[in-house]
C-alpha positions as CSV (number, residue, x, y, z in Angstrom):
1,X,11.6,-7.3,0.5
2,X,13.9,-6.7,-2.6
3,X,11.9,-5.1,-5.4
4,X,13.3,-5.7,-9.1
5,X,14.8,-2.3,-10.3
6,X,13.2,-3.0,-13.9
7,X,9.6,-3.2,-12.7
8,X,9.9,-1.4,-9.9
9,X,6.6,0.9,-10.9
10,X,4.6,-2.1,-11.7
11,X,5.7,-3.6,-8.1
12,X,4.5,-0.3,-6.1
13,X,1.5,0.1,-8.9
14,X,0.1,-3.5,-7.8
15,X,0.6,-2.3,-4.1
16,X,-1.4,0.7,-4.8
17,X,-4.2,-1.5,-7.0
18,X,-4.2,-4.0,-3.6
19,X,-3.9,-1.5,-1.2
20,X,-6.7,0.3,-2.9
21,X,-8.7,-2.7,-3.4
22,X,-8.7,-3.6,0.6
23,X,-9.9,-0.3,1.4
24,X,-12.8,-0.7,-0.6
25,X,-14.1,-2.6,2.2
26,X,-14.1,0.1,4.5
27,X,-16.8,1.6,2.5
28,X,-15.9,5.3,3.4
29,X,-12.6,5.8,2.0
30,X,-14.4,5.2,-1.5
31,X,-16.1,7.9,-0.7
32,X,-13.5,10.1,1.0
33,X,-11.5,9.6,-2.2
34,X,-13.9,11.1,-4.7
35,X,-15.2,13.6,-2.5
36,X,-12.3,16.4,-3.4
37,X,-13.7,16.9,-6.7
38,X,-17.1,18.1,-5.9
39,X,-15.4,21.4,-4.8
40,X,-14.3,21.6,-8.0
41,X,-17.4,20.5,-9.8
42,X,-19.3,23.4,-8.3
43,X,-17.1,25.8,-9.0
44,X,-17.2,25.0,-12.8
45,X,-21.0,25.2,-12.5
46,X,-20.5,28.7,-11.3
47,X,-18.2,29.7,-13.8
48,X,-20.5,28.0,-16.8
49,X,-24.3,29.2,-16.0
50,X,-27.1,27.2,-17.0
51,X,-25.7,23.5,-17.7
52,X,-27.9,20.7,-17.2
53,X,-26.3,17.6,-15.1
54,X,-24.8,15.6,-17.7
55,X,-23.2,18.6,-18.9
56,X,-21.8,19.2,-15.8
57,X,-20.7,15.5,-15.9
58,X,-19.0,16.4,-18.9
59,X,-17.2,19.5,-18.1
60,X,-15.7,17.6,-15.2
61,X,-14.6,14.5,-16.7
62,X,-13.0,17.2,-19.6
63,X,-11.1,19.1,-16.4
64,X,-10.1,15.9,-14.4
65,X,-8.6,14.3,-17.6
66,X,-6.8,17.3,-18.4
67,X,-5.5,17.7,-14.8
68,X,-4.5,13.9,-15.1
69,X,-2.6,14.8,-18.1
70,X,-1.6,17.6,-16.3
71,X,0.1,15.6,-13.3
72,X,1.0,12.5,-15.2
73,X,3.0,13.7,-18.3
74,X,5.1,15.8,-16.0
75,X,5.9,13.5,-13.5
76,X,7.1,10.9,-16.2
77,X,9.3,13.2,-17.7
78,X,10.9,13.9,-14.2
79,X,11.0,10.7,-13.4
80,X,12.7,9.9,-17.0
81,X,15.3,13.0,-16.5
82,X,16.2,12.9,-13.2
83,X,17.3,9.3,-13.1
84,X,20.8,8.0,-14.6
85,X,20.6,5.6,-17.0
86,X,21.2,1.9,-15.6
87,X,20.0,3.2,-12.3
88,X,16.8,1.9,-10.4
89,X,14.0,4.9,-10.3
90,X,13.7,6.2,-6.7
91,X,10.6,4.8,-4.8
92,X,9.4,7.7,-3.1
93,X,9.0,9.7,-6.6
94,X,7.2,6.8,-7.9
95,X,4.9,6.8,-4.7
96,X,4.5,10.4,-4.4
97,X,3.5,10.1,-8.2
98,X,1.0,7.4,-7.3
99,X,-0.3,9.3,-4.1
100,X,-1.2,12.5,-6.6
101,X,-3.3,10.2,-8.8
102,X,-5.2,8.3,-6.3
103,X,-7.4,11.7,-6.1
104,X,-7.8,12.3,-9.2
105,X,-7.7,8.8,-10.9
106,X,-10.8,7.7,-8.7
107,X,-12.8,10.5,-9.0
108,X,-11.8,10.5,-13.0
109,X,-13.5,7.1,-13.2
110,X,-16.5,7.9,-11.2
111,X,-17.7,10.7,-13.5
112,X,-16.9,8.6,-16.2
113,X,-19.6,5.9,-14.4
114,X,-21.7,7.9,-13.1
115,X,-22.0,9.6,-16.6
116,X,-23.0,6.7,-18.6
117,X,-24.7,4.7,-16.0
118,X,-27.0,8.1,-15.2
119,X,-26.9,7.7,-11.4
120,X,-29.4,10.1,-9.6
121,X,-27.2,13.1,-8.8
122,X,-30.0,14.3,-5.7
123,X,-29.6,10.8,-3.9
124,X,-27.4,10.6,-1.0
125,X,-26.6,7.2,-2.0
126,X,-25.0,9.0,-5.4
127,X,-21.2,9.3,-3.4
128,X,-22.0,5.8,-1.9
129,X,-21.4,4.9,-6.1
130,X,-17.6,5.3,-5.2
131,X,-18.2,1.5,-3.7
132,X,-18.8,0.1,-7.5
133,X,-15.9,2.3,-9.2
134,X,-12.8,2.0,-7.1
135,X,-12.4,-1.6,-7.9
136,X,-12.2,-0.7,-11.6
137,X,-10.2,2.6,-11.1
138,X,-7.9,0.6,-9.1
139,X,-6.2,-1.1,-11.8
140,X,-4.8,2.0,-12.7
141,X,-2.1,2.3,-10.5
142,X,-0.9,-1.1,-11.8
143,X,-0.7,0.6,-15.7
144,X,0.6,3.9,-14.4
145,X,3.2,1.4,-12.5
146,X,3.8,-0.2,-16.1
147,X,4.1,2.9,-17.7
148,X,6.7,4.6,-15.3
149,X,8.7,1.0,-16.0
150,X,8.8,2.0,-19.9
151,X,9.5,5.3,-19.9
152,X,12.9,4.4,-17.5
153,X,13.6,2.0,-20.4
């Protein structure tokens, strides 16, 4: 399949959003993908004594956005510098891009969820949650995908 050069990001972005999408219905890779950040959200408990849950929530959705930033900002300004002008951006950095950002995009969007929607953190069923958020955290890809298009303009 030829892929357009000039939306070559929002091709591979709506692969990721569809790929994404189908493996909702294997209801554990929701999970799997959200799962990384737990480490990480115990940790900062550790460091910060004495927060309730929804600070917790908070402090997490405050270090995934930042790491997000963290990831994303660089990686378009590789992507913008390392590629000649009038020449297609490579696939594999846009994937490997997009591969970074599935674990922290999806997890990014379930705090944000489970944060307003005040899930019950004690519940087993609480990771199970990853089922209602991918679908919207999916779409992500396809404006990361948009946005990799610009910046190459």
């Amino acid at each position: 399949m030829k892929i357009n050069p000039k939306r070559k990001g929002l091709i591979i972005g709506a692969l990721f959003t569809a790929v994404s999408l189908m493996l909702v219905a294997t209801i554990i890779v929701p999970a799997i993908a959200v799962l990384p950040v737990f480490p990480m959200e115990k940790l900062a408990g550790n460091i910060v004594k004495g927060l309730t849950d929804n600070h917790l929530q908070l402090l997490t959705i405050g270090l995934l956005g930042s790491i997000l930033l963290l990831i994303l900002i660089p990686g378009m300004l590789l992507i913008r510098s390392s590629t000649l002008p009038g020449e297609p951006v490579s696939s594999g950095k846009i994937m490997l891009l997009m591969l970074l950002l599935y674990f922290i995009i999806h997890p990014f969007v379930f705090y944000i969820f489970s944060y307003h929607k005040a899930w019950n953190r004690a519940d087993g069923q609480y990771l199970m949650a990853a089922l209602v958020t991918v679908p919207f955290s999916s779409f992500a890809f396809v404006i990361v995908g948009g946005l990799i298009d610009l910046v190459k303009k």
